[in-house]
C-alpha positions as CSV (number, residue, x, y, z in Angstrom):
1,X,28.9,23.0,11.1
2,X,26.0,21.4,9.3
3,X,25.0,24.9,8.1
4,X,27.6,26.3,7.3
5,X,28.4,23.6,4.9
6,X,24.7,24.0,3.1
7,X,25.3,28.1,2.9
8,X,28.7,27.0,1.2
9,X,26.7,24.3,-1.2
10,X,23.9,27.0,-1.9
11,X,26.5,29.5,-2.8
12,X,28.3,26.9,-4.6
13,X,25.3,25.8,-6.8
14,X,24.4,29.0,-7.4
15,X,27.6,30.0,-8.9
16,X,27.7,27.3,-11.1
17,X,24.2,28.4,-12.5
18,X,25.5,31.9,-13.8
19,X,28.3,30.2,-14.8
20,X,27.2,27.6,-17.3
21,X,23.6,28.3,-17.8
22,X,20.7,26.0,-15.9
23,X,21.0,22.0,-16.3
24,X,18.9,20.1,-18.4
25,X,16.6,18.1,-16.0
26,X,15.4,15.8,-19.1
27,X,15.5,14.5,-22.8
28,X,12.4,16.4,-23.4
29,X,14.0,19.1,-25.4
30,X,16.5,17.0,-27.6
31,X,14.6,13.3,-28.1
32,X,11.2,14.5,-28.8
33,X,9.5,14.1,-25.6
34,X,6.7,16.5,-23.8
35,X,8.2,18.4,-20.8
36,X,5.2,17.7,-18.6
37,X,3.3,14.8,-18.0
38,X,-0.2,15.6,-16.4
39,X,-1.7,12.9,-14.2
40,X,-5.5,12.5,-13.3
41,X,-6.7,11.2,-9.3
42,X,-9.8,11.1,-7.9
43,X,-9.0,13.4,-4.7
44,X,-7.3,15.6,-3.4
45,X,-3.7,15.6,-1.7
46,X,-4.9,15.7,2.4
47,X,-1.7,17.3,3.4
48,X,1.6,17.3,2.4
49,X,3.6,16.2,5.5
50,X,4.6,12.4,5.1
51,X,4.2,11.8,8.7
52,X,0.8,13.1,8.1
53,X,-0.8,12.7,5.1
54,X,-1.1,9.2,4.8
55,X,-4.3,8.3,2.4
56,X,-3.4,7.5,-1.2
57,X,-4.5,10.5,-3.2
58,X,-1.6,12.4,-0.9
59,X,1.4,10.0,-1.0
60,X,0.7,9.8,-4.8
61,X,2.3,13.4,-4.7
62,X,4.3,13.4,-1.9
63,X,6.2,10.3,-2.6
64,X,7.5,12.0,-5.0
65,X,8.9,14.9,-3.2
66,X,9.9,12.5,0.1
67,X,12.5,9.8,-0.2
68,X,12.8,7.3,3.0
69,X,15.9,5.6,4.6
70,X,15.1,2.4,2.3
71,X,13.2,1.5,-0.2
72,X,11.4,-1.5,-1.8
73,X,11.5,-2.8,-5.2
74,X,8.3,-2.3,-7.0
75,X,8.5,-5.4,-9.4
76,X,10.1,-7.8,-6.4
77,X,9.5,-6.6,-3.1
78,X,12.9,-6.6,-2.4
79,X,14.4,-4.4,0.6
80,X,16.4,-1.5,-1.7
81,X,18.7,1.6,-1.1
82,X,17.5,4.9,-1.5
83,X,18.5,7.3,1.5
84,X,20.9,4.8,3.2
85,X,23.4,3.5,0.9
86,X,23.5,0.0,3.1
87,X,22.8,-1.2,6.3
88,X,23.5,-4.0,9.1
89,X,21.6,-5.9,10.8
90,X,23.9,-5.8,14.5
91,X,21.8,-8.2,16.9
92,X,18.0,-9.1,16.2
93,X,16.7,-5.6,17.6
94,X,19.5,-3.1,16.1
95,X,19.9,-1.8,12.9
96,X,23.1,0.3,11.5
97,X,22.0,2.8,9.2
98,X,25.0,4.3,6.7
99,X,23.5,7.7,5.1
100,X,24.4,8.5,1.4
101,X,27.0,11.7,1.5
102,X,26.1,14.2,-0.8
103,X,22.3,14.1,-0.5
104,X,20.8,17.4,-0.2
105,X,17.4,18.7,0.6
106,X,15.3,20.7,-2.3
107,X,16.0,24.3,-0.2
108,X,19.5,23.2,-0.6
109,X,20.1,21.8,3.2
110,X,22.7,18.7,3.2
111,X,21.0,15.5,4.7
112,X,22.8,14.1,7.4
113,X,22.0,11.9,10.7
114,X,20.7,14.7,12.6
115,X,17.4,14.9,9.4
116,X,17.3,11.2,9.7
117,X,16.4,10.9,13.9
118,X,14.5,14.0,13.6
119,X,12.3,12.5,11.0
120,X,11.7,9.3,12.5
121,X,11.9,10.2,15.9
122,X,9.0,12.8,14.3
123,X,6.9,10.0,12.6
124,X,6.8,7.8,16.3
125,X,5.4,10.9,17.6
126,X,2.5,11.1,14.9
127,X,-0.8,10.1,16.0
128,X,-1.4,9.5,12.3
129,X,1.7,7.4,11.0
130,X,2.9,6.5,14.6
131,X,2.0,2.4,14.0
132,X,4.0,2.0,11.1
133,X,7.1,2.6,13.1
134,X,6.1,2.4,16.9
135,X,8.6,-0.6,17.3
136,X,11.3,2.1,17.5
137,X,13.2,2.0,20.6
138,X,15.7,4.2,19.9
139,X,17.7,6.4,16.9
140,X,20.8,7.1,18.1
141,X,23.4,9.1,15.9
142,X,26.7,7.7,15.8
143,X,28.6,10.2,13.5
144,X,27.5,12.3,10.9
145,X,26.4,10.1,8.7
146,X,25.3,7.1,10.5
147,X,22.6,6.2,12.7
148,X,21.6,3.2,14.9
149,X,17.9,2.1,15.3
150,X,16.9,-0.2,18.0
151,X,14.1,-2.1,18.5
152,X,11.6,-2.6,21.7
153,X,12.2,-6.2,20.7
154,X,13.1,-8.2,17.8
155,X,11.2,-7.5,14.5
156,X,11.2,-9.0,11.3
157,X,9.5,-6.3,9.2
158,X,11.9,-3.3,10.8
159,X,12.9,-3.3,6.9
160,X,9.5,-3.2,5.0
161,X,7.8,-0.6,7.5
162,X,11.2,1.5,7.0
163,X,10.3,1.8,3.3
164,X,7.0,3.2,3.9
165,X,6.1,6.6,2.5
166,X,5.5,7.5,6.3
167,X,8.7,6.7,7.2
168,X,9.7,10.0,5.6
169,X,12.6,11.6,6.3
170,X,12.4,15.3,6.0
171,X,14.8,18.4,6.9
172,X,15.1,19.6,10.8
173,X,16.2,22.9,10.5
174,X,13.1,24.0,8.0
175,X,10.8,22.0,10.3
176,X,11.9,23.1,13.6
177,X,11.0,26.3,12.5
178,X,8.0,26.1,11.8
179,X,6.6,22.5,12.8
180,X,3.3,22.7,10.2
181,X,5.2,24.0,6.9
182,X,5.2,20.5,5.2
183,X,1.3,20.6,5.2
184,X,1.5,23.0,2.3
185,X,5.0,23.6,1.0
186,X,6.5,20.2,1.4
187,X,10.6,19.9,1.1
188,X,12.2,16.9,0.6
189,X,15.1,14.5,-1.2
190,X,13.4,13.0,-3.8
191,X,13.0,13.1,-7.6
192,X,10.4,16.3,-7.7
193,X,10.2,19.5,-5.9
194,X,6.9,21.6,-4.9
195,X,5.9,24.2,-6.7
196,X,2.4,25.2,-6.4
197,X,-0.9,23.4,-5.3
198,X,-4.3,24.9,-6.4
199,X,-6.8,23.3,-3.6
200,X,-9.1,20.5,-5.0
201,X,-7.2,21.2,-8.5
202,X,-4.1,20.2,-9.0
203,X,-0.8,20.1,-7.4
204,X,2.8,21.0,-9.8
205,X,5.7,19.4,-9.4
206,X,9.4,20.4,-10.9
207,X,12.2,17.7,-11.9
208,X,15.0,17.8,-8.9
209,X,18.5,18.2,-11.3
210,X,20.2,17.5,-8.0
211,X,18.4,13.7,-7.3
212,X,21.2,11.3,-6.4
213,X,19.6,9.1,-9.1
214,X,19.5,11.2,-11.7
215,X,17.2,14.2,-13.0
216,X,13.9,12.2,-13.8
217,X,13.3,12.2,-17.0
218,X,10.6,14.8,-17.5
219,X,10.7,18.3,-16.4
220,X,7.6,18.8,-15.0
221,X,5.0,16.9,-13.3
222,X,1.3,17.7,-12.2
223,X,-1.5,15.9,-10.6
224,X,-5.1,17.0,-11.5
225,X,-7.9,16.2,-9.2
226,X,-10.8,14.9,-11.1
227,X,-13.6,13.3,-8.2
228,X,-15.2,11.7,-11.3
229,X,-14.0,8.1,-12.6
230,X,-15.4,8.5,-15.9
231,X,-14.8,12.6,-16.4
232,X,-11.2,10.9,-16.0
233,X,-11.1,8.7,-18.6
234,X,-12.6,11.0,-21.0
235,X,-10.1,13.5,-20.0
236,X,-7.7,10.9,-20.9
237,X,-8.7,9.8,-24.1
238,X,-9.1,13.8,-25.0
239,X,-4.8,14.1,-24.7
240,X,-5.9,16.4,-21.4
241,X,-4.2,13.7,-19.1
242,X,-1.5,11.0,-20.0
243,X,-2.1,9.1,-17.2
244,X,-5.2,8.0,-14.7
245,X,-5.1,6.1,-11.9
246,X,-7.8,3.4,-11.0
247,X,-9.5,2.7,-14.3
248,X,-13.7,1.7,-13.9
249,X,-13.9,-1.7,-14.3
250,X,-16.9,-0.3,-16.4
251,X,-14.4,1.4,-18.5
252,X,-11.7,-1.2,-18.8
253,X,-12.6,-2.2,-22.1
254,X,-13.0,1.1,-23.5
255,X,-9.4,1.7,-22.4
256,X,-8.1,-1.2,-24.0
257,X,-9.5,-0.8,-27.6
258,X,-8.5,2.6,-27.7
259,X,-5.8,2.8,-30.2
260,X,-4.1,5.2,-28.3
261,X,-4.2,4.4,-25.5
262,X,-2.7,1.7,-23.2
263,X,-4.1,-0.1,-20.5
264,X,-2.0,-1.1,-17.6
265,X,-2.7,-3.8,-15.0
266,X,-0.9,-5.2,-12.1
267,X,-1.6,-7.7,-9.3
268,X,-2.7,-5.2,-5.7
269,X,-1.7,-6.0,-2.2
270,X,-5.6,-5.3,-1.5
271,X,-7.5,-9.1,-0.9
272,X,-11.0,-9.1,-0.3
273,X,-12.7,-11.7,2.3
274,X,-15.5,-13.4,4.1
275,X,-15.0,-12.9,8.0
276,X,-17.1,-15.5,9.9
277,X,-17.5,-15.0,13.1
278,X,-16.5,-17.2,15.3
279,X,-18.1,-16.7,18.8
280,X,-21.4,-17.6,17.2
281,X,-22.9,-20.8,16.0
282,X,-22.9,-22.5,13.4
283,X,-19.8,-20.3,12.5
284,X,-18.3,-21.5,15.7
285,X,-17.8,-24.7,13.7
286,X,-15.1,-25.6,11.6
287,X,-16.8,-27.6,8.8
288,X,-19.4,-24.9,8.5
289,X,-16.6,-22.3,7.5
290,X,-14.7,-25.1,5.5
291,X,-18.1,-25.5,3.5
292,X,-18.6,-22.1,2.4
293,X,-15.6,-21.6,1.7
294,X,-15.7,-24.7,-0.8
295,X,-19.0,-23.1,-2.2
296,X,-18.1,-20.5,-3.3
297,X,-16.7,-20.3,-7.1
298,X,-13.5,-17.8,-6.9
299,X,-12.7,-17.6,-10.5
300,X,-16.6,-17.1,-11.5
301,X,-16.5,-14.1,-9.1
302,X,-13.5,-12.9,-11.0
303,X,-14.7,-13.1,-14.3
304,X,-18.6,-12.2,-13.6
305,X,-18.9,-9.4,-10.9
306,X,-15.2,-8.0,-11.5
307,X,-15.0,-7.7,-15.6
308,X,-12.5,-10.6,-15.3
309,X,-9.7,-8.2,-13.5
310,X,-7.8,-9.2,-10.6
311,X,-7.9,-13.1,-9.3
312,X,-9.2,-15.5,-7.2
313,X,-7.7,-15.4,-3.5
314,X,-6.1,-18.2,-1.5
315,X,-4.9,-16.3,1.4
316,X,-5.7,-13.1,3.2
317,X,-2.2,-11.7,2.0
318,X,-1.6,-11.5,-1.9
319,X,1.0,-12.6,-4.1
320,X,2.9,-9.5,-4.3
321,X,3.6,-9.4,0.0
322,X,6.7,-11.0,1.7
323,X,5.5,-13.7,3.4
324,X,3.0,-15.1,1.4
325,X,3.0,-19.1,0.3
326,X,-0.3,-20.8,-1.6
327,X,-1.9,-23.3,-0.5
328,X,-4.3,-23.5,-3.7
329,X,-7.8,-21.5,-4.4
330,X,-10.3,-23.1,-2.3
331,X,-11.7,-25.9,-4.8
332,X,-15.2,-25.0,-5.7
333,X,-17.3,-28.2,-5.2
334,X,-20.8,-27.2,-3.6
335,X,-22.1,-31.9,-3.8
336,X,-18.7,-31.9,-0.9
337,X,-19.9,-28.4,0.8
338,X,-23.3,-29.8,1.6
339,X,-21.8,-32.8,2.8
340,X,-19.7,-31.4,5.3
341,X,-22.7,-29.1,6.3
342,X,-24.5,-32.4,7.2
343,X,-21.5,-33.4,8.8
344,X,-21.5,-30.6,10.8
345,X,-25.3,-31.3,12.2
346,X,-26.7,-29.0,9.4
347,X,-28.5,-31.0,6.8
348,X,-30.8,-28.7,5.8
349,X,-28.6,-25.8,5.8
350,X,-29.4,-22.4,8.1
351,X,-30.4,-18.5,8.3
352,X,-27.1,-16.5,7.9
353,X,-26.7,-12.5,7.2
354,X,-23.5,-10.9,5.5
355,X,-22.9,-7.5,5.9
356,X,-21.1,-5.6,4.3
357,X,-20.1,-1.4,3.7
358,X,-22.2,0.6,0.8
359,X,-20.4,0.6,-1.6
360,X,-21.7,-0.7,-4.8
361,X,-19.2,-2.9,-5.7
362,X,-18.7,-5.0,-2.6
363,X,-22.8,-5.0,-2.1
364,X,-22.9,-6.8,-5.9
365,X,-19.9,-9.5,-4.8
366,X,-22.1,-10.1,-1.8
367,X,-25.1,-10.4,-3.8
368,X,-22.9,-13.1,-5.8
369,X,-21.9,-14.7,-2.7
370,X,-25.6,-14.9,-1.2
371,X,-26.6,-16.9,-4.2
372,X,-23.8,-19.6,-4.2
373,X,-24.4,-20.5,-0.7
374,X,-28.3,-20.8,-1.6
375,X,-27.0,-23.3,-3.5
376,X,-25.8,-25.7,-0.7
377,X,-28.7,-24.7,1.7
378,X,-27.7,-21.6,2.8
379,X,-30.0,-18.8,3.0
380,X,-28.0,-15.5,3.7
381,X,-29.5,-11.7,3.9
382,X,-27.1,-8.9,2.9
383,X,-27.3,-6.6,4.8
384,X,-26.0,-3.1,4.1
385,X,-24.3,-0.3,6.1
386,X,-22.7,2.9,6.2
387,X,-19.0,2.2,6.5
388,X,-18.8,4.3,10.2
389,X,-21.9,1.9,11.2
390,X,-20.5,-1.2,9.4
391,X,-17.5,-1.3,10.9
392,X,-18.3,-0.3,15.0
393,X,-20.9,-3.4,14.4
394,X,-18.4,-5.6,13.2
395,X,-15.7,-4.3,15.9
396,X,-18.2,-5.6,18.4
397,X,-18.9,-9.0,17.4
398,X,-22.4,-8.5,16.3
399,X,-22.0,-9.8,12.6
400,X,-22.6,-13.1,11.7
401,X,-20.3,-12.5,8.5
402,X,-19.0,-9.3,6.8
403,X,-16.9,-8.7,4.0
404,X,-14.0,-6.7,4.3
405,X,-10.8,-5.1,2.2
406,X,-7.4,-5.4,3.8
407,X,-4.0,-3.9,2.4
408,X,-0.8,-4.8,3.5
409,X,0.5,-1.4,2.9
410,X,3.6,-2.3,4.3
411,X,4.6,-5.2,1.7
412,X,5.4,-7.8,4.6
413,X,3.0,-10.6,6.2
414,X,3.1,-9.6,9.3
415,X,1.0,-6.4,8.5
416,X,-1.6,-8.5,8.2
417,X,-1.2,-11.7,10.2
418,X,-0.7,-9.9,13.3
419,X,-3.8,-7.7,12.6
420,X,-6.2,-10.1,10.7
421,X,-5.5,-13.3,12.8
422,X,-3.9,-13.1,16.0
423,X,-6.2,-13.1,18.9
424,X,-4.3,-9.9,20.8
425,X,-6.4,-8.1,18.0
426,X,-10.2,-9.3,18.3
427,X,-12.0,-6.2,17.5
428,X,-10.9,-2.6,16.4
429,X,-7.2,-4.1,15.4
430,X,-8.7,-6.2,12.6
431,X,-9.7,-9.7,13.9
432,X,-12.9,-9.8,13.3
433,X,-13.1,-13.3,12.9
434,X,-12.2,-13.2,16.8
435,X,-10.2,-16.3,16.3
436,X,-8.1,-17.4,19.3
437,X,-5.7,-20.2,18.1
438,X,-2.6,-21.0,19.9
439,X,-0.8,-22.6,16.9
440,X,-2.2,-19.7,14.7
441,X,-0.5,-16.9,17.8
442,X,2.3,-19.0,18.0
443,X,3.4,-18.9,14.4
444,X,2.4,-15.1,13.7
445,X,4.7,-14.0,16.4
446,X,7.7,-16.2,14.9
447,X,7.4,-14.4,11.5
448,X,7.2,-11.1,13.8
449,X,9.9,-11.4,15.8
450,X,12.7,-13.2,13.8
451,X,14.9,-11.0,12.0
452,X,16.0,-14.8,9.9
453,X,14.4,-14.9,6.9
454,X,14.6,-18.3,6.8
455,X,12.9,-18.6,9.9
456,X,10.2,-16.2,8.7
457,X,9.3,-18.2,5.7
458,X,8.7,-21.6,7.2
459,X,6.9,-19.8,10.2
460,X,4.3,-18.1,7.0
461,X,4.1,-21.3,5.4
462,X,3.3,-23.5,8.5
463,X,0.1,-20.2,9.2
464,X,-0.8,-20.5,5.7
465,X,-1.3,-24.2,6.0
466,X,-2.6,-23.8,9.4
467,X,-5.3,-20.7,8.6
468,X,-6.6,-23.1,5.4
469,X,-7.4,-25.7,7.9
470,X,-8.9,-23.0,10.5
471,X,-10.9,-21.4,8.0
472,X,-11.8,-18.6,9.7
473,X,-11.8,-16.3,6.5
474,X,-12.7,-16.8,3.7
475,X,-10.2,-15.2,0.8
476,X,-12.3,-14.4,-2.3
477,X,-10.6,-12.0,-4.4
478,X,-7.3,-10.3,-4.9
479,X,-8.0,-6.5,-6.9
480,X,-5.3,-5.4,-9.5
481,X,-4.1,-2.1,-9.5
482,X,-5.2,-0.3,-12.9
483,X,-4.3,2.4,-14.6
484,X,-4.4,4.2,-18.1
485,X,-1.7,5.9,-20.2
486,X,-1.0,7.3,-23.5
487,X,0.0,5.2,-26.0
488,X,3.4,7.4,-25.9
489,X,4.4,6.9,-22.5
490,X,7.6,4.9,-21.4
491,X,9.1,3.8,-18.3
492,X,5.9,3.3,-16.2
493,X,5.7,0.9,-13.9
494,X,2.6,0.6,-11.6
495,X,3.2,-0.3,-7.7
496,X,1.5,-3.0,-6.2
497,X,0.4,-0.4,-3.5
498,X,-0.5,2.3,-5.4
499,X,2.2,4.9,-4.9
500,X,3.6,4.9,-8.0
501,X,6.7,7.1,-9.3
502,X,7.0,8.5,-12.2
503,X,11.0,9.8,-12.3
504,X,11.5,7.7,-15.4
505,X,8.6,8.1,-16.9
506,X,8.2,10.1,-20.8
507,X,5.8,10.8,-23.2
508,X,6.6,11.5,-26.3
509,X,5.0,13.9,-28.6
């Protein structure tokens, strides 16, 4: 039945088009506007299969050509429509599912509950996406146009980790024919469709007429790979790209006395940290990691090492994620940091190292850092790694600190909580603080498992409270998502993640 019904809508549309001529898939040709907006990245697109290519430079494409089952509001956070018209939450580990009718695939295949099991039931299997939705039970379809997901057990972010990119959902029939064709000519629901991809060049995109949206508002869109941050922002002022991703904090101020362009900024969901660890003395101690963290000056940081972009950190999550509740920048006071080191039984301070990747600027914050804590006695060696070697030392304990970048890719606490802090994770996970705190495991697994929101944000409050006391990280900096435009563009709006969309973005001529 299913296919019979697309042959009938391909026949349909096509009649249509000899009919009355194509559709006009944007303003561009009666407001003034360019048809094609060219965007500059730094890599290249992996692969095109959602439940495969999951690293930035990819999804920056492909989230355009994929649409998922829900969708989150880039300016809020909040929990939106997009494939699924509406949902219910049934008991605290089912969730009803009721698919948009109408919605059809680029090829021309009609999207029903059979695309959307296949596709998730497709990303579980994924040895590369499989974590974001491995709490999936079950997707059961329940008629052609809903579906029932259950849960191993309740979870409060089923939501969130629904509205990741990797969460996909793709056609069956074109896939289940052949299994690797979304590596290289991807087919989705959303805005834009594939059209060509040059390796290590670019990657074209054409405007959807049939989005349930809307056509977006320009025609065409293409992504040029350009390794080189600065090639990019010449490339940029030159008129060869209206947009660039991830600005040089060496050329933010060029961007933003360029008359023509316009320099973009946004809080990330990336926070930078201290890790101490705690199996080892003197980091085994409480006041010790309360001291540092009181010595070190946050908003100095901020405005010194990182051009005065992004902010100082209070938690390990950032503004922008669900859960999150501040408890207040650490106070920088290093007369009460030495105190409480002589509280601790270290008057005279100690021999620390800090290690941290190679990349140059986390090795300069570090260098920042080592120089604060001399200040209250503290004599710390940076040490520096390749990232492979850096982190395998760090999974085993051997560090005394290390300074690490964590994103809460999927928007919601528990992304990080549960990796960062509870002490099921010690290691590879992502505690590397190896912190094992009953009141800490007790509260990260009542934000996980509660599908109350009410209940989830007292449970995140009570952790922040409890993690500021615990002090086994040390938050220093929250990064802000950059980019830069032409002065002509309209309608962008940068995600806190980085995936942005561009379906109602213009430039004008």
């Amino acid at each position: 039945m299913k296919k019979m019904l697309t042959v009938l809508l391909v026949l349909f549309c096509s009649a249509a088009l000899f009919a009355g001529g194509s559709s006009e898939s944007s303003t561009a040709a009666v407001t003034g506007y360019k048809d094609t907006i060219t965007v500059g990245q730094g890599a290249d697109v992996t692969s095109f299969d959602p439940h495969i290519g999951k690293e930035t430079p990819a999804v920056a494409v492909t989230n355009h050509i994929f649409d998922t089952l829900v969708d989150t509001n880039p300016a809020t956070g909040e929990v939106i429509p997009q494939i699924a018209e509406k949902w219910e939450v049934v008991s605290p580990t089912s969730y009803r599912f009721f698919i948009r009718k109408g919605l059809t695939f680029h090829n021309g295949e009609a999207l029903d509950a059979d695309d959307v099991k296949f596709s998730l039931d497709r990303a579980i299997a994924s040895a590369s996406v499989s974590y974001i939705v491995d709490f999936i039970k079950e997707v059961k379809i329940e008629d052609q146009y809903t579906v029932l997901v259950t849960t191993k057990a309740p979870y409060g972010p089923t939501l969130r980790n629904l509205a990741v990119p990797f969460a996909a959902i793709v056609p069956k029939d074109y896939v289940s024919a052949n299994p690797d064709i979304l590596k290289t000519k991807p087919v989705g629901t959303g805005p834009y469709k594939f059209v060509s991809w040059t390796q290590n060049d670019n990657a074209k995109l054409e405007a959807f007429d049939q989005y349930y949206k809307g056509a977006p508002q320009t025609k065409n869109l293409i992504v040029k790979v350009i390794p080189e941050a600065s090639q990019r922002t010449i490339a940029l002022e030159t008129g060869e790209l209206d947009i660039v991703y991830d600005i040089l904090v060496s050329d933010l101020k060029r961007v933003r006395e360029n008359k023509n362009l316009t320099l973009l900024e946004a809080p990330s969901l990336t926070c930078f940290y201290i890790s101490f660890n705690t199996r080892k003395a003197p980091f085994d101690n409480q006041l010790v990691r309360q001291a540092i963290n009181m010595a070190i000056d946050r908003q100095l940081l901020v405005d010194t090492v990182n051009s005065g972009t992004g902010s100082a950190a209070d938690e390990i999550i950032a503004p922008a994620v669900y859960g999150y509740y501040s408890t207040g920048v650490w106070e920088y006071n290093p007369t009460k940091a030495k105190a409480m080191l002589a509280q601790a039984g270290y008057p005279n301070g100690f021999n620390a190292t800090l290690w941290v990747n190679n990349n140059q600027s986390r090795v300069e914050m570090c260098q920042a850092i080592q120089e604060m804590l001399r200040e209250i006695g503290i004599t710390v060696k940076v040490e520096v790694m390749e990232f492979g070697t850096f982190i395998s030392r760090t999974t085993a304990g051997e560090h005394d600190m290390g300074y690490f970048g964590w994103v809460t890719s999927t928007k919601d606490a528990d992304y990080s909580y549960y990796s960062l802090e509870h002490s099921s994770q010690q290691g590879a996970p992502g505690n590397r603080s190896f912190i094992a705190d009953p009141e800490v495991d007790r509260l990260v697994m009542l934000g996980r498992t509660s599908a109350d929101t009410k209940v989830r944000d007292a449970a995140y409050k009570d952790l922040a409270i409890r993690l500021k006391e615990v002090a086994n990280n040390a938050p220093i900096i929250y990064t802000a998502i950059t980019a830069g435009a032409n002065k002509k563009t309209e309608g962008f709006v940068l995600d806190p993640i980085g995936y942005h969309r561009l379906e109602t973005v213009k430039v004008a001529k």
